[in-house]
N, C-alpha and C positions, 0 to 999 in steps of 0.2 A: 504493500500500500504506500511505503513509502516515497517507491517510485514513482507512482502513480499521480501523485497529489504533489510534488514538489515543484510543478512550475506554474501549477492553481492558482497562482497566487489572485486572484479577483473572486474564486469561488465562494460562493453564498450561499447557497442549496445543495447540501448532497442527502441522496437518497439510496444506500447500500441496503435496503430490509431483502427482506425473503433473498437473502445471496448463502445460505448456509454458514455463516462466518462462527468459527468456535474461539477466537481468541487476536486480538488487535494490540499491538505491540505501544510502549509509548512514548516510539519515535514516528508513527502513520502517516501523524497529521504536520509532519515541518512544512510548511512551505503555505498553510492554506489558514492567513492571519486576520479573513477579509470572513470567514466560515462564518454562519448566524443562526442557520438550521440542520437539525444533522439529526436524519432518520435509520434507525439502524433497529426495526422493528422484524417480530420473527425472524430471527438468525438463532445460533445456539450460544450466543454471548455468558459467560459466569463472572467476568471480572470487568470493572471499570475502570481501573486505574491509568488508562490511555488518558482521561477527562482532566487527570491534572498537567498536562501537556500546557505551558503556556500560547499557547498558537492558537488556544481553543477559547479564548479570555473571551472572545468578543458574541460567542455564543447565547442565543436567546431562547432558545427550544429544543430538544433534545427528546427522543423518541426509543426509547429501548423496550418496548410493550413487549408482551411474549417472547423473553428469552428466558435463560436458565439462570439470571443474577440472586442471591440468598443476603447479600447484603454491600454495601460498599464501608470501606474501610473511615478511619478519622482522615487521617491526612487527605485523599481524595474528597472526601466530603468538606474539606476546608480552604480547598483550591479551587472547586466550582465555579464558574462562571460570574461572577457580580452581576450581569445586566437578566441573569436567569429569568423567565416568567413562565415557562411550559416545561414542566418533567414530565414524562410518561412512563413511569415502571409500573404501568398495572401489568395483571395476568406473569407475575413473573414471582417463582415457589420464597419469598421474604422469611427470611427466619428470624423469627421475631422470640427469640430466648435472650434470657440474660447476659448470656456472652455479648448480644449485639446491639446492647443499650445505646452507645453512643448514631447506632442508623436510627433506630428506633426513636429516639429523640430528635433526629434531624427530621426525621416523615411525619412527626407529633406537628415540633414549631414550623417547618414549608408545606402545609394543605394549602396552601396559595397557588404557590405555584405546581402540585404535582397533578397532574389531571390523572380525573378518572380514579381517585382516590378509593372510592367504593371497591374497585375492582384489583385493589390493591389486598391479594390474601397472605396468609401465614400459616407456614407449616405447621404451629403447634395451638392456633387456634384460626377462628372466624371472625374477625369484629366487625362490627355493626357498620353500614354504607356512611354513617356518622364519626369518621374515624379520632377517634378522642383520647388523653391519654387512660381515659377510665379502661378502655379497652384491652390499655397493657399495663401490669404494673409496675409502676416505675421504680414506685416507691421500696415495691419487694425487692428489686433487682437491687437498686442503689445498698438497699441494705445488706443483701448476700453479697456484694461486691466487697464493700467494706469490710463485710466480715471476713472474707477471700483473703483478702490484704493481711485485718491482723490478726490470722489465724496463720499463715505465710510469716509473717515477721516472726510471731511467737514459735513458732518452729525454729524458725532458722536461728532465734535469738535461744533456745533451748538445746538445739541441737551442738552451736555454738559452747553455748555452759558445759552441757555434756561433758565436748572432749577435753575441755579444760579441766575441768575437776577430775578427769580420766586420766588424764597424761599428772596432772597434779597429786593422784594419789593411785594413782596405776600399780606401787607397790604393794598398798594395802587392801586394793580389789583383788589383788594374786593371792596378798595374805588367807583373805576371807574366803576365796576358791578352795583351796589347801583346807580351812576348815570346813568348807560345805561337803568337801569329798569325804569326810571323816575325822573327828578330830580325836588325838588318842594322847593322855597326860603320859609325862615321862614314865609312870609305874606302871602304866598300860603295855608302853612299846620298848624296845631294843636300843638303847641311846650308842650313839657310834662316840661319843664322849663323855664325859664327866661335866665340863664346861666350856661353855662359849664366852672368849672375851672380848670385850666392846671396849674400843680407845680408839683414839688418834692417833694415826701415822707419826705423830709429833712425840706420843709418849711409847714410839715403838722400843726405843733403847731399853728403856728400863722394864715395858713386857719380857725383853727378850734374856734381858743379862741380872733379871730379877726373879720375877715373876715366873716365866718358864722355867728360867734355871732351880727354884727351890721346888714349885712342883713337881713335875716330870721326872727330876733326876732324884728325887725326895723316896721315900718309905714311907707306905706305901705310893707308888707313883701313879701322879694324877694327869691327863689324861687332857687336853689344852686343845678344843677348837680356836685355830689363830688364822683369820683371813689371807695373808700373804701365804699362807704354807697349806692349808686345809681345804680351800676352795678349787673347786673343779674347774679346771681350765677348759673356756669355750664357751659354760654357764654363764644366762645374765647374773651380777651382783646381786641385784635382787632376788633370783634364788636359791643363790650359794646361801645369801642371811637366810633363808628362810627354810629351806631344807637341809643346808650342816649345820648351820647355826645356832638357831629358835627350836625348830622342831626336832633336830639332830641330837641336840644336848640337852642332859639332868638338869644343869644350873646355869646360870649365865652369872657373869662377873662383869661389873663397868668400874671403868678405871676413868672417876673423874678428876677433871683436870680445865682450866682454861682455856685448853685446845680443845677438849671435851667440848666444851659448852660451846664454842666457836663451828661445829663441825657438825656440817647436817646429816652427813651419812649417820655419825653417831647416836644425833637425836632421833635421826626414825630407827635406828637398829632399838633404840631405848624405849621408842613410842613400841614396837614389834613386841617387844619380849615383854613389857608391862601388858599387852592386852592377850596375849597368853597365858603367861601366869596369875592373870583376874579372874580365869577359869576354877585357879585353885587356891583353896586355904594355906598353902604351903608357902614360907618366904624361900622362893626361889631365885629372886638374884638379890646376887650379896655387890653392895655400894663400897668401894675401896675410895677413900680421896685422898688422891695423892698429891695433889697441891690445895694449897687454903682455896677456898673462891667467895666471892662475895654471897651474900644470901640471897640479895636481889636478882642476882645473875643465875642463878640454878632458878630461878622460876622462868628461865630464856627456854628452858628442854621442859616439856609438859608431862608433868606429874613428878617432877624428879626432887623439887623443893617438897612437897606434901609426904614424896617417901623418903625422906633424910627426918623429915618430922614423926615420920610413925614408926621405922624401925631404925633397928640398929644397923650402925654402919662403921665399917675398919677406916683406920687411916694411918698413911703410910707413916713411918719415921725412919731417920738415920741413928738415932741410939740404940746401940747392941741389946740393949734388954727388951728396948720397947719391941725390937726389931723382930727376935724371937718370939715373945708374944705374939706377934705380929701373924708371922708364919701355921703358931701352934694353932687361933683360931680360924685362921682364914682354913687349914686342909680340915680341921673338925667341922667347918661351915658346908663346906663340898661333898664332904665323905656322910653327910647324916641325912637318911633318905626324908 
């Protein structure tokens, strides 16, 4: 068509109906700036969008009766012609659902100009030759739409929370897994150690040239879950803590310190192993402080100020007597089921 019309240029009447036409591009009409009536009735047309064609501005009537059009888009509908007075989209199947509120509102406000209004049907009903918007309800659609909207935002503002609180505590949804498949207290199960101990990279030295050295090589010898040496290489961290660690081991031992308190991995291994042995009456981890720390500062790790308040707890020293003491209750704390 392009070709067709491109040296038109004075054309004022075209009359293309009954030509079979199933679809018109919307470069057709360049060339024909002068167009005012334009019949393109009975054809199998579905789309209008050729009409936001600037070329077509100067259009006054327009003729699309009996084709196959179900609605015309916003953008189309808002580039129409200005000097419009004659629509003809009767006898053409208008779907008239809430999806297509914004046409539906346009054939409400131009019964002026659309001729033959009456004859104007809808797939999902029949309105009255009186075409009004009583006919369709606006009022319903505008509301489902709305509600479309912030039932969409509240998703996507939900789905959004979701994975944040997923990713933000994705350990302890692993945790609570592990307990929904079965949860079995130390006396229940097979422990692969005696203790799990929880510190800072920072207080490795003294775990290793202390702490391990008097257990393990001690009488009877005890038996030290230590993450650089005992975790399974390949495993994510979270569930080496959670299956050598937590569930692995009788007791757990935390070694606080400054660097303790500093250290998240710490405080959820702390958060891990308090909400395990909540299950049981039994005091299963034993609080070692190995450096002073402020009181204010242990309420940084959660619940760790409130259990220095309700049991007992060792702490380290460099005096030989204390030092022995030190040793004799800490393996009695370990060794007593």
């Amino acid at each position: 068509m392009r070709y067709l019309f491109q040296n038109l240029t004075h054309l004022e009447v075209l009359d293309i109906s009954h030509c079979n036409i199933g679809e018109i591009s919307r470069t057709s009409f360049i060339g024909t700036q002068k167009l005012r009536h334009l019949y393109l009735s009975k054809n199998k047309l579905m789309t209008l969008d050729f009409l936001a064609q600037p070329e077509l501005k100067r259009l006054t009537s327009i003729y699309f009766d009996k084709n196959s059009i179900t609605s015309i888009p916003l953008d189309v509908l808002q580039k129409l012609p200005t000097n419009l007075s004659e629509f003809d989209l009767s006898s053409n199947p208008i779907d008239c659902s809430c999806s297509q509120t914004d046409f539906i509102f346009w054939i409400i406000q131009n019964q002026n100009i659309l001729k033959q209004a009456e004859n104007i049907f809808c797939k999902s009903f029949s309105p009255s030759p009186d075409f009004r918007a009583a006919d369709f309800d606006i009022d319903s659609c505008v509301h489902k739409k709305r509600l479309t909207i912030v039932l969409s935002v509240c998703f996507v503002i939900l789905v959004v929370v979701l994975s944040v609180l997923a990713y933000r505590f994705q350990f302890y949804l692993q945790y609570c897994c592990i307990l929904m498949r079965g949860y079995r207290s130390p006396a229940q199960q097979e422990c692969s150690y005696d203790a799990f101990v929880i510190f800072s990279s920072y207080d490795e030295a003294w775990v290793m040239n202390e702490l391990m050295e008097n257990l393990e090589n001690g009488v009877p010898p005890i038996h030290l879950c230590l993450h650089m040496r005992d975790f399974q290489a390949g495993k994510s961290i979270a569930s080496n803590i959670i299956d050598e660690g937590i569930m692995g081991s009788r007791k757990v031992i935390v070694v606080v310190s400054q660097h303790f308190i500093d250290s998240a991995w710490c405080r959820f291994e702390f958060e891990l192993a308090q909400s395990r042995f909540m299950m049981e009456r039994n005091a299963n981890i034993i609080i070692i402080i190995l450096e002073d720390v402020e009181e204010r500062k242990t309420k940084k790790v959660f619940g760790l100020h409130k259990h220095l308040k309700k049991n007992t707890y060792l702490k380290w020293s460099r005096d030989p007597l204390s030092n022995m003491r030190f040793w004799i209750r800490l393996r009695r704390a370990i060794i007593k089921q």
